[in-house]
VOGU-3710 file (C-alpha; in Angstrom, 3 decimals, decimal comma):
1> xxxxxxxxxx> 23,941/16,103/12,792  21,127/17,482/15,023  21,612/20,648/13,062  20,683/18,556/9,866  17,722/16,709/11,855  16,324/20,436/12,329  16,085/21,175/8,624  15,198/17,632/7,554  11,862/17,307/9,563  9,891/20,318/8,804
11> xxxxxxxxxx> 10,951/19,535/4,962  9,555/16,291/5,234  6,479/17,415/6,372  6,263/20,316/3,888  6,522/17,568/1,355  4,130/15,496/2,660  1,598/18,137/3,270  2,244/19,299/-0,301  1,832/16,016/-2,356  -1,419/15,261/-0,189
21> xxxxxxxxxx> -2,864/18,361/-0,850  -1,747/19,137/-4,471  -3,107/15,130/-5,515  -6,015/15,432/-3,096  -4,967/12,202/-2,149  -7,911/11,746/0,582  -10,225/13,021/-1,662  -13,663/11,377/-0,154  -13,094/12,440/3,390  -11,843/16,012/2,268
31> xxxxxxxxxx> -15,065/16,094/0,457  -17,366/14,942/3,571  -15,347/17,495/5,650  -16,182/20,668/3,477  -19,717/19,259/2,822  -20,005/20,125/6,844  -18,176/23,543/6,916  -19,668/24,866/3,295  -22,862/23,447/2,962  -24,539/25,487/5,800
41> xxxxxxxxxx> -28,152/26,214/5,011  -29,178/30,343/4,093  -32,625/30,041/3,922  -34,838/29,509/0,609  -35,765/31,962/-1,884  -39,925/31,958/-1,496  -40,291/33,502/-5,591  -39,063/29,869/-6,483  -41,771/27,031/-5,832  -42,069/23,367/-7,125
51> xxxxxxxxxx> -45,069/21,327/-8,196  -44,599/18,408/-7,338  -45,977/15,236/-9,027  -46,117/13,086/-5,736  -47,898/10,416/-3,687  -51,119/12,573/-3,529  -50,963/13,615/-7,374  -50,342/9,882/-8,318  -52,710/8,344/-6,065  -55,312/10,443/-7,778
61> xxxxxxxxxx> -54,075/10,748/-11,394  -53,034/7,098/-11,817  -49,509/5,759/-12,693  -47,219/8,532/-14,015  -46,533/6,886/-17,590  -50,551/6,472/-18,657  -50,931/10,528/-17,825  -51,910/12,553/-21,179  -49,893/15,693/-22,377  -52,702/17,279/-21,968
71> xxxxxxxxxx> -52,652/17,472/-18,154  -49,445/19,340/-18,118  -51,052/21,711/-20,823  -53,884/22,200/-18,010  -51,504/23,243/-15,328  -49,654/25,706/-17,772  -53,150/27,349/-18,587  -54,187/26,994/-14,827  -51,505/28,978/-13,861  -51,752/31,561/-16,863
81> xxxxxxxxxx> -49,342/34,758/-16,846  -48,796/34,678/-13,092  -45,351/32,950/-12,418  -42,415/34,267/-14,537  -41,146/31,340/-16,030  -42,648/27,574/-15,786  -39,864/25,390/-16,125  -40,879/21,545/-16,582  -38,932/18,683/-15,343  -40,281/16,156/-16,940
91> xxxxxxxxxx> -39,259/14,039/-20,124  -41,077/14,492/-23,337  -39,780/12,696/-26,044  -41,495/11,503/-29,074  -45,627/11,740/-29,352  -47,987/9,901/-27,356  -51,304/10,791/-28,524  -52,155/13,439/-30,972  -54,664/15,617/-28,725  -52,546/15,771/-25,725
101> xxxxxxxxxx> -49,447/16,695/-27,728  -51,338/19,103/-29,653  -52,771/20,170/-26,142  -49,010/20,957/-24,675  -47,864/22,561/-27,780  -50,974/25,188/-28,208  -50,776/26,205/-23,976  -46,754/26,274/-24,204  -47,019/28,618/-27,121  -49,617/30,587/-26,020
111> xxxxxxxxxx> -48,079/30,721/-22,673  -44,322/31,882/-23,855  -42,143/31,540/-20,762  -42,326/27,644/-20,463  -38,595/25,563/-20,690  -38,501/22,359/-21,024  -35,586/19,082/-20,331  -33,388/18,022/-22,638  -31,390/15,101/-21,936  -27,307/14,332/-23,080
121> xxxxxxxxxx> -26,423/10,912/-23,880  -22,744/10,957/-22,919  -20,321/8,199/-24,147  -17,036/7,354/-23,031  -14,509/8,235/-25,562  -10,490/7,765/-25,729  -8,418/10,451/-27,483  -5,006/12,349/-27,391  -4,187/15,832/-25,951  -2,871/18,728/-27,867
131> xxxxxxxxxx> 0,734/17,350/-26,003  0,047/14,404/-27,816  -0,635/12,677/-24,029  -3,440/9,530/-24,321  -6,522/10,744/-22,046  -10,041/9,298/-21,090  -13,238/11,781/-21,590  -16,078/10,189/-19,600  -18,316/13,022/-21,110  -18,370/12,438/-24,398
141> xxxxxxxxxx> -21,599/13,325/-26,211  -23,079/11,396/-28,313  -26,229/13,188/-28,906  -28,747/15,696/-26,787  -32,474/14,085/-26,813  -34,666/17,422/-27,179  -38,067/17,539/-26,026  -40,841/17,750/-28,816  -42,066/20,931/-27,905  -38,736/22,295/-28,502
151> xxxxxxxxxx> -39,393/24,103/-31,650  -41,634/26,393/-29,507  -40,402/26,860/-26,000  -36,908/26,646/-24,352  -35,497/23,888/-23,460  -32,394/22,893/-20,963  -30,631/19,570/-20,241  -31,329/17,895/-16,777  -28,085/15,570/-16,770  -27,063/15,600/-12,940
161> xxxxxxxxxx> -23,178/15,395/-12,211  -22,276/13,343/-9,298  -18,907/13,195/-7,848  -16,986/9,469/-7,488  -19,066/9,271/-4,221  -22,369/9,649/-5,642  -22,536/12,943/-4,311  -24,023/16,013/-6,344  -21,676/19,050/-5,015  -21,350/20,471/-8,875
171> xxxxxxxxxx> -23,149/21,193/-11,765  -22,846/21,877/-16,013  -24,307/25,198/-16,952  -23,315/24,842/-20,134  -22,151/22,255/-22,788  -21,044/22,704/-25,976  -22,065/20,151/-29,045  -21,855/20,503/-33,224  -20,808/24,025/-32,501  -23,749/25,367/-30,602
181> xxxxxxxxxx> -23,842/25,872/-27,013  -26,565/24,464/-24,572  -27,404/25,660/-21,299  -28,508/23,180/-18,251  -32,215/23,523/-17,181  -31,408/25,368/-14,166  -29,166/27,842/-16,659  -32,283/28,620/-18,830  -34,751/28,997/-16,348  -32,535/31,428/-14,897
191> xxxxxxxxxx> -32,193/33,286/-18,293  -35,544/33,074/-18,732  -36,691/34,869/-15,306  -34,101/37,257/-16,222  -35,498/38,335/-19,409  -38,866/38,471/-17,657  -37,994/40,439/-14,866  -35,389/42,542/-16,568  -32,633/41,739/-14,689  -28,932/41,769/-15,318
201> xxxxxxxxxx> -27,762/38,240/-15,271  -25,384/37,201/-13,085  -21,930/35,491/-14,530  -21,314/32,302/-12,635  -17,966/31,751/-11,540  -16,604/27,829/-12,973  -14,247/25,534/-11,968  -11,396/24,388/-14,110  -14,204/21,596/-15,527  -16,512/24,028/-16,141
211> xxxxxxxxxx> -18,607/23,042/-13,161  -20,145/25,233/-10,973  -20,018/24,411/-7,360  -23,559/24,321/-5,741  -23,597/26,035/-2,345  -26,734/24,660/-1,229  -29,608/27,135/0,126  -32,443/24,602/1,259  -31,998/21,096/2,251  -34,527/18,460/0,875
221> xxxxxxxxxx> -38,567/19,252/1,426  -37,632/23,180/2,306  -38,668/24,508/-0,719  -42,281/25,444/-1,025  -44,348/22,329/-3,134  -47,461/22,267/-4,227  -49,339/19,154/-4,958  -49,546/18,684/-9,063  -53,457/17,484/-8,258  -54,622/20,767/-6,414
231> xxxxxxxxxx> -52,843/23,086/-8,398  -55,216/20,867/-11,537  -57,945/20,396/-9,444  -58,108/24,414/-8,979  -57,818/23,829/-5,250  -54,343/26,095/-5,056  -55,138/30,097/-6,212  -52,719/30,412/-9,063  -52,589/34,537/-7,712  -49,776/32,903/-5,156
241> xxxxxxxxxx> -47,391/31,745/-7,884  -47,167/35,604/-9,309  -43,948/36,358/-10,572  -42,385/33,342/-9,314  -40,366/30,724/-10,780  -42,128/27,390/-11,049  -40,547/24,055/-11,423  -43,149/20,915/-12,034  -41,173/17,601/-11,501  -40,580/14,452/-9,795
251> xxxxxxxxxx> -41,236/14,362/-6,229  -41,871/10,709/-5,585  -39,803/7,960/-4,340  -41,098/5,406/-6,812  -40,265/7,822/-9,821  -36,629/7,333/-9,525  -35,032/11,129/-9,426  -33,479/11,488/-6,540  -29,729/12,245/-5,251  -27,590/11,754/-2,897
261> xxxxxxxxxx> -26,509/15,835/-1,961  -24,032/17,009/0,475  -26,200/19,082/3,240  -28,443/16,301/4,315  -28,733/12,798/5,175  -31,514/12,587/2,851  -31,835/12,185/-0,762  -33,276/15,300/-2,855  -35,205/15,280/-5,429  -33,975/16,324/-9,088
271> xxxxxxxxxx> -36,641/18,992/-9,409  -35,274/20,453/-5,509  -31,450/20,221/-7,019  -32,503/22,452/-9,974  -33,965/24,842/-7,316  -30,927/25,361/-5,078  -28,929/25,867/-8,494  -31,789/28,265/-9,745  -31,151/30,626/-6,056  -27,411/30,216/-6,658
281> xxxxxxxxxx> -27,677/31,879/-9,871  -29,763/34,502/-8,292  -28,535/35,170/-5,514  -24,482/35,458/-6,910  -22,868/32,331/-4,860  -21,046/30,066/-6,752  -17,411/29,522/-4,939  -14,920/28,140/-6,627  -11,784/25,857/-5,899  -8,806/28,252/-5,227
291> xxxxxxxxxx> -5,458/27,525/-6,971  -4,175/24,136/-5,926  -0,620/24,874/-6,270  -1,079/27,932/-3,907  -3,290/26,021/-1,856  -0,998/23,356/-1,647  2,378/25,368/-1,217  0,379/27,582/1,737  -1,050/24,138/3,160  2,455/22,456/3,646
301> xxxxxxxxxx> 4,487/25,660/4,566  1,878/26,353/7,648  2,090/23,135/8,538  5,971/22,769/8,632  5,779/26,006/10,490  3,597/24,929/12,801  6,027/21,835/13,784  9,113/23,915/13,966  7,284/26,016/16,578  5,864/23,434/18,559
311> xxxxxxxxxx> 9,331/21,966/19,153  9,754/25,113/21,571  6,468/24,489/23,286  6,056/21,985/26,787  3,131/19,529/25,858  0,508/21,483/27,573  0,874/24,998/25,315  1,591/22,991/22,302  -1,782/21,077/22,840  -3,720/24,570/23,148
321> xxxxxxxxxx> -1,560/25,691/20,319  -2,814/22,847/17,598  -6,388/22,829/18,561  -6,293/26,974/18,858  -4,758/26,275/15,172  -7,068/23,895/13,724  -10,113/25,706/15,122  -8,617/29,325/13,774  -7,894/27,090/10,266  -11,742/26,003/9,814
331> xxxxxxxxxx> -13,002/29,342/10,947  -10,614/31,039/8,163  -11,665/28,505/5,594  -15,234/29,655/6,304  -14,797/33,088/6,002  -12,861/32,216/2,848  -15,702/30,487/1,389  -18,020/33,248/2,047  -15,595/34,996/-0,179  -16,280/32,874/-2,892
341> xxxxxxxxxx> -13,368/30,213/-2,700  -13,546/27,169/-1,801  -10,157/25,323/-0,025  -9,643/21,920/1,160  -10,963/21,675/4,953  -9,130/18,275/5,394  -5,357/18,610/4,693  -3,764/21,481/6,465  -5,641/20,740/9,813  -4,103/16,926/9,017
351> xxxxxxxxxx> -0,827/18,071/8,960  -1,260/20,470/12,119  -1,786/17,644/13,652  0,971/15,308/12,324  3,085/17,885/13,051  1,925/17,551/16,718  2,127/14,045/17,035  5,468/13,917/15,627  6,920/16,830/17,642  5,293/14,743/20,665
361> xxxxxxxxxx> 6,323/11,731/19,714  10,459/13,139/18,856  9,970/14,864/22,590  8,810/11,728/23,982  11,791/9,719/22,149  14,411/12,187/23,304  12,900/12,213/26,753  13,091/8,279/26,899  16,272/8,017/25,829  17,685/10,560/28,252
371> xxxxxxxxxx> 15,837/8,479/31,002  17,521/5,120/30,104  21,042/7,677/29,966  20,137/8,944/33,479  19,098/5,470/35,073  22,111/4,059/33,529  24,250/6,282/35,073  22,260/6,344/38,472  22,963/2,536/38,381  26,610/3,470/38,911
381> xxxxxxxxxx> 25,861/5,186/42,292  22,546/3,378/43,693  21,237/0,200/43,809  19,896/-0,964/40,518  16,234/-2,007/42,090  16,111/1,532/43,769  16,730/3,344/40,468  14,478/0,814/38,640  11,532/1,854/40,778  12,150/5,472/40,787
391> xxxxxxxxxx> 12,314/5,500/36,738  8,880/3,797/36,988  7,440/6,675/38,718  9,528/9,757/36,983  9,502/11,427/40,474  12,919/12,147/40,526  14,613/15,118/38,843  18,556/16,329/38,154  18,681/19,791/39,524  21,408/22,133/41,239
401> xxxxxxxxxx> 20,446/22,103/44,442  20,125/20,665/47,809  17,943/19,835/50,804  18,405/18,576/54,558  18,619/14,801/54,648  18,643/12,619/58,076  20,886/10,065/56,377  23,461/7,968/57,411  27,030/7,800/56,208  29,816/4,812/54,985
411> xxxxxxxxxx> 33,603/5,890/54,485  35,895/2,619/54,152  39,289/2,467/53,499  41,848/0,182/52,647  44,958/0,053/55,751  48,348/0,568/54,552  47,341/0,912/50,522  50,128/3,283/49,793  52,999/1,037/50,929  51,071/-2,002/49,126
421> xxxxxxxxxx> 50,953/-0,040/46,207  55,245/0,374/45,907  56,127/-2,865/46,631  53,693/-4,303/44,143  53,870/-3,911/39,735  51,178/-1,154/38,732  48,848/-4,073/36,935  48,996/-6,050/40,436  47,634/-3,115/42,422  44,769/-2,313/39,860
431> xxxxxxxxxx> 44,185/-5,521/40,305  43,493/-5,315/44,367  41,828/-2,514/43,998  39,002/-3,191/41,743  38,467/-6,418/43,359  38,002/-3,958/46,587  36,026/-1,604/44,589  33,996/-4,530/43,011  33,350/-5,879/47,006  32,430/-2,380/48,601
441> xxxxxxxxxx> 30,018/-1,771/45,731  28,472/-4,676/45,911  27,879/-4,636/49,112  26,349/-0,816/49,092  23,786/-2,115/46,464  22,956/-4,604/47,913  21,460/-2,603/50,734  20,245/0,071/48,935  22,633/2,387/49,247  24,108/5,082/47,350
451> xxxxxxxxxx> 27,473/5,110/45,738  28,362/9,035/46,516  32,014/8,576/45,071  35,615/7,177/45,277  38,057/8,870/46,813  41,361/7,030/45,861  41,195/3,730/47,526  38,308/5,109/49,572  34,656/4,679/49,063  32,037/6,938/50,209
461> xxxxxxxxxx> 28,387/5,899/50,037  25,422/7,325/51,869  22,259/5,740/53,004  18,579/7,258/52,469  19,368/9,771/49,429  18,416/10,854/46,879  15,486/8,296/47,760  13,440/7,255/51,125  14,822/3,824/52,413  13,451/2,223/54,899
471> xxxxxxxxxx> 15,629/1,050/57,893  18,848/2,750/56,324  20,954/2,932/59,710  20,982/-0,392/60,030  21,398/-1,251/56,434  24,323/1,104/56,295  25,770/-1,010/59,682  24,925/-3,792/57,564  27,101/-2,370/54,417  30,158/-1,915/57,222
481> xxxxxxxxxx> 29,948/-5,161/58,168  29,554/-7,298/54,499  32,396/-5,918/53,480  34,736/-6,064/56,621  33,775/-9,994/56,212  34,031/-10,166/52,448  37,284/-8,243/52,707  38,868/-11,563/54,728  38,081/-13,645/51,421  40,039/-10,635/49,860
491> xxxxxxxxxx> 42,954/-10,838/51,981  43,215/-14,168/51,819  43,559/-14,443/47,744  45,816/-11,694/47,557  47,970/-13,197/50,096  47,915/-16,765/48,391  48,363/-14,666/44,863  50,973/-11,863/45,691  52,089/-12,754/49,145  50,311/-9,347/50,675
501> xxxxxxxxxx> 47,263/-8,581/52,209  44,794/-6,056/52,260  42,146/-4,978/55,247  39,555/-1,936/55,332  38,656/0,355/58,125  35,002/1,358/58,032  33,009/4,405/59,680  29,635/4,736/59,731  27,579/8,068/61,320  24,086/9,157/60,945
511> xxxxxxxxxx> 22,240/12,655/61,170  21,068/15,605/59,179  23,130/16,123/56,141  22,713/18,488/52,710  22,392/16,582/50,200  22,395/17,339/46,747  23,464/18,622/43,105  26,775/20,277/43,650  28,400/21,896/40,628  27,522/23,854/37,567
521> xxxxxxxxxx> 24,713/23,280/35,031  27,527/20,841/32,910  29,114/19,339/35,448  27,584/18,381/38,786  28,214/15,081/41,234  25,297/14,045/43,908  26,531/14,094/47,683  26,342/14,908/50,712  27,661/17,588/52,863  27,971/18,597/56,183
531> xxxxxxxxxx> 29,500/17,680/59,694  27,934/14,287/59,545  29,716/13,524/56,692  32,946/14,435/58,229  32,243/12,521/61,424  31,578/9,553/59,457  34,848/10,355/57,655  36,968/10,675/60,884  35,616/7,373/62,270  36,545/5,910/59,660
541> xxxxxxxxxx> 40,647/7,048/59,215  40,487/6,208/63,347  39,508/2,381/62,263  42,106/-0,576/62,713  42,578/-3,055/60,208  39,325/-5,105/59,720  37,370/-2,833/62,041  34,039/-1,057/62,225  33,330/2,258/63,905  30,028/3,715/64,955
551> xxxxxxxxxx> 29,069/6,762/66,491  26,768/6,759/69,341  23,815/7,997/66,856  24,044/5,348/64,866  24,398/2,859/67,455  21,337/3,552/69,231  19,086/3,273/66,900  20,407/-0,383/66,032  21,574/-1,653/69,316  19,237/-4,403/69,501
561> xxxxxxxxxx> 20,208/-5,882/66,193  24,199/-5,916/66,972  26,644/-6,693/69,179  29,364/-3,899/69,268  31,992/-3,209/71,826  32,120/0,589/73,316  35,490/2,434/72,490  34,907/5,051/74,548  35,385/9,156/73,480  37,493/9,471/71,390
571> xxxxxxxxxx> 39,278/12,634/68,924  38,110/13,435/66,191  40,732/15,457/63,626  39,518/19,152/63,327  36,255/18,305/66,185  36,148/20,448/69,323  34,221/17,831/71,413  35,451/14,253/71,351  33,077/11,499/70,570  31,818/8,480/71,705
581> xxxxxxxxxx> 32,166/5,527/69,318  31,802/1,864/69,254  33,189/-1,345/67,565  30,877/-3,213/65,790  31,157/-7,180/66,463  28,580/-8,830/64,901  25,133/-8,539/63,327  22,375/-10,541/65,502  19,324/-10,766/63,073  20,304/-9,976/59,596
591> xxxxxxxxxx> 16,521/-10,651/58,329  15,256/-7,566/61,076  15,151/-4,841/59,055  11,636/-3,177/60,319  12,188/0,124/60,991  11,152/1,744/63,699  8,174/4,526/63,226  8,520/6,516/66,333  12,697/7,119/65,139  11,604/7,392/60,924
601> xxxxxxx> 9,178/10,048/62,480  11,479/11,985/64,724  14,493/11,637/61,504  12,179/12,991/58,900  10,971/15,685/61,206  14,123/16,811/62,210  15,052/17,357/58,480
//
């Protein structure tokens, strides 16, 4: 099963990294992303310049629409043979008045490297495929307004092509119509200055529209404009236009050509848009998408790679692993760019990180769930609240191993179980004993002790391990004596039920102790070892029926809180020295369980 887990979660996230990728399913925020990474300023070419008709030029030549043709025949002659192509922005359809037009026509012609707009009415038109498949062409021409100087100058169309979010990342060079091909404005003027400067044009690179991508030189206001009015008014020396190309258009708010463009926060004017497409051209960078099934297929196998190694990573290296990823990701997709391809900046560093949080997130599962299997099995040996607490904090880890505990130790036994067990049937004496068991745990818990193991119809348990507890000499006298009293309501139903009767002998000892993981790495039990331990053992096989022995140690550091009868030295089996031991009688103050800081001190020191 976990061997089919392994293969099953990398090849979900290959697929999911694939069909997000391949359908560019979050499209507008893949866009924004490589708008930051891509669109990084160069620096503007200074041979192309704009005049711009703007606040100054309107204030002082009136409202844009009452302006004669003849004005822009007066800048073309102003500026003579000095730039290398004068490309005009501007719409001229149909005649206004006869001089002006006549004006335009006679300095265009004269002039001979002037291009002018065209605009493309587009439609949206519903057709079939070649595969016979139903599709929807939003740019469908219906017909290509040309400017009335046309017949004498070039002309280009100025349509702008915005993506879904209003953003202008591509553009048409070219569209074809009644079997002729046209050329956008930026195109021409580009041909244009070629042919002028005898240059070898450049062959754009396209998408699979038949875009090209515009890779942004100059944010908006960088390029060099000129005031329409001084360039007329003869205030601008035409000598600094000279061999330049020269775009006259919109550059007013109130005229209504402006964009929203993916390197700035600002709008750009339509005559500025032409310009960065214009430097493109010229300067050879037009990226293009690489193949999206490559793309897609690379995007989702890194990313399922990058989960199956993360699985072997702690949290800490797999943290510096993603981000070291991601960062090494955008820096690559730069460098790619430069290249002239253009890959999604969103998706793969997406799934990097999905495959960290869900690497994190299976850790942090699997980690939960063997908490809840450790504290449930810690609940067998120590008191529920104690194991409760310590979850909470995570302090406590399984380990081969030990460490010198002061501790204190419980043996308890039930007198004369083997003879009980052949007179009675086999379901009668699991019967005693698990009520015994049930009592001696039950009272262990109860005082915070630990459960270290059963030993036949013996119980072991010892008293401030694996975790601090407070007073735990007296709360393991306190064990000895809860169940020496609850084992008289014992003895008393099993005499009433099966006409025997059962009674425990109970040692307790305290002192330095290792305690610890004992075992192998696959099988290990927590206990303690050590002459205490035996000590506590002995007292307890030297116990009468319904009796509690203590050692000397233990009692006194509780004296004050019992009363307990001395014994005397006594033997102890497989002890050179014999040892002094007392009876415990009663508890005086079962609510006293301060402990003593001056003894906690002196224990935890000598451990």
């Amino acid at each position: 099963m976990k061997k089919h887990i392994r293969i099953i979660e990398p090849a979900f996230i290959f697929l999911l990294a694939f069909i997000f990728s391949f359908y560019n399913i979050a499209g507008s925020f893949n866009s924004i992303l490589q708008d930051m990474i891509y669109q990084m300023p160069r620096g503007i070419n200074n041979k192309i310049k704009i005049i711009g008709i703007d606040n100054t030029s309107l204030t002082e030549l009136g409202p844009f629409g009452t302006w004669s043709r003849s004005t822009y025949a007066d800048i073309i002659n102003a500026l003579g043979d000095y730039p290398a192509v004068i490309t005009l922005d501007i719409m001229l359809f149909g005649s206004m008045d006869e001089e002006g037009d006549a004006a335009l026509r006679e300095a265009c012609s004269n002039n001979g490297h002037v291009i002018s707009g065209s605009y493309i009415n587009y439609s949206t038109s519903y057709g079939y495929d070649e595969n016979g498949d139903p599709y929807i062409n939003f740019f469908n021409i219906e017909s290509i307004e040309q400017p009335y100087i046309s017949d004498i100058c070039s002309t280009g169309f100025v349509n702008s092509s915005a993506d879904a979010d209003g953003t202008v990342r591509t553009a048409y060079l070219t569209q074809a119509y009644e079997n002729n091909i046209y050329p956008s404005l930026a195109l021409g003027t580009y041909q244009l200055y070629c042919e002028r400067t005898n240059t070898v044009p450049n062959t754009p690179s396209l998408d699979s529209s038949g875009r090209m991508w515009i890779n942004y030189a100059g944010n908006p206001y960088e390029y060099e404009e000129i005031p329409f009015s001084k360039v007329l008014n003869g205030e601008v020396d035409p000598r600094i236009f000279k061999d330049c190309i020269v775009l006259i258009g919109a550059y007013a708010s109130g005229l209504q050509d402006q964009f929203t463009v993916p390197n700035s926060a600002d709008q750009m004017y339509g005559v500025e848009i032409h310009a960065n497409i214009i430097q493109c051209l010229i300067d050879g960078i037009y990226p293009v998408p690489a193949n999206n099934i490559i793309y897609s297929l690379s995007c989702a196998a890194i990313s399922a790679g990058i989960y199956l190694i993360l699985q072997r990573l702690k949290l800490s290296y797999a943290t510096v692993f993603t981000i070291g990823a991601i960062l090494l990701y955008v820096l690559g997709a730069a460098m790619i760019n430069k290249l002239g391809f253009i890959i999604p900046v969103l998706y793969t560093p997406l799934f990097i990180l999905a495959a960290y949080f869900i690497s994190f997130g299976k850790k942090y599962v699997e980690e939960r769930l063997e908490k809840r299997k450790i504290t449930k099995a810690f609940k067998k040996y120590v008191a529920p609240q104690v194991v409760d607490e310590i979850a909470k904090s995570g302090s406590y880890q399984i380990k081969l191993g030990g460490e010198n505990r002061h501790i204190a130790v419980l043996f308890v036994d039930i007198r004369g179980f083997t003879p009980l067990s052949e007179s009675l049937a086999p379901e009668q004496v699991v019967d005693i004993l698990n009520s015994y068991l049930d009592l001696t745990t039950n009272a262990i818990f109860n005082n915070g002790g630990t459960l270290d193991k059963f030993i036949g119809d013996a119980t072991m348990a010892i008293f401030n391990a694996p975790f601090d507890l407070d007073d735990y000499v007296f709360k393991a006298v306190k064990t000895a004596y809860d169940i020496v009293q609850g084992g008289n309501a014992i003895e008393s139903k099993f005499l009433e039920k099966y006409g025997k009767s059962v009674a425990f002998g109970v040692g307790v000892n305290c002192g330095n102790a290792v305690v610890g993981n004992i075992g192998c790495n696959f099988r290990m039990d927590y206990t303690a070892i050590g002459d205490t331990v035996n000590t506590a053992a002995r007292l307890e096989s030297n116990a009468k029926r319904g009796q509690v022995l203590i050692s000397e140690e233990v009692y006194l550091k509780v004296k004050d809180r019992i009363e307990a009868e001395p014994i005397g030295e006594i033997p102890l089996k497989g002890k050179s020295k014999n040892c002094f031991v007392y009876s415990l009688i009663n508890i005086k103050n079962e609510n006293n369980c301060e402990v003593q800081e001056n003894e906690k001190t002196s224990d935890n020191t000598a451990s």
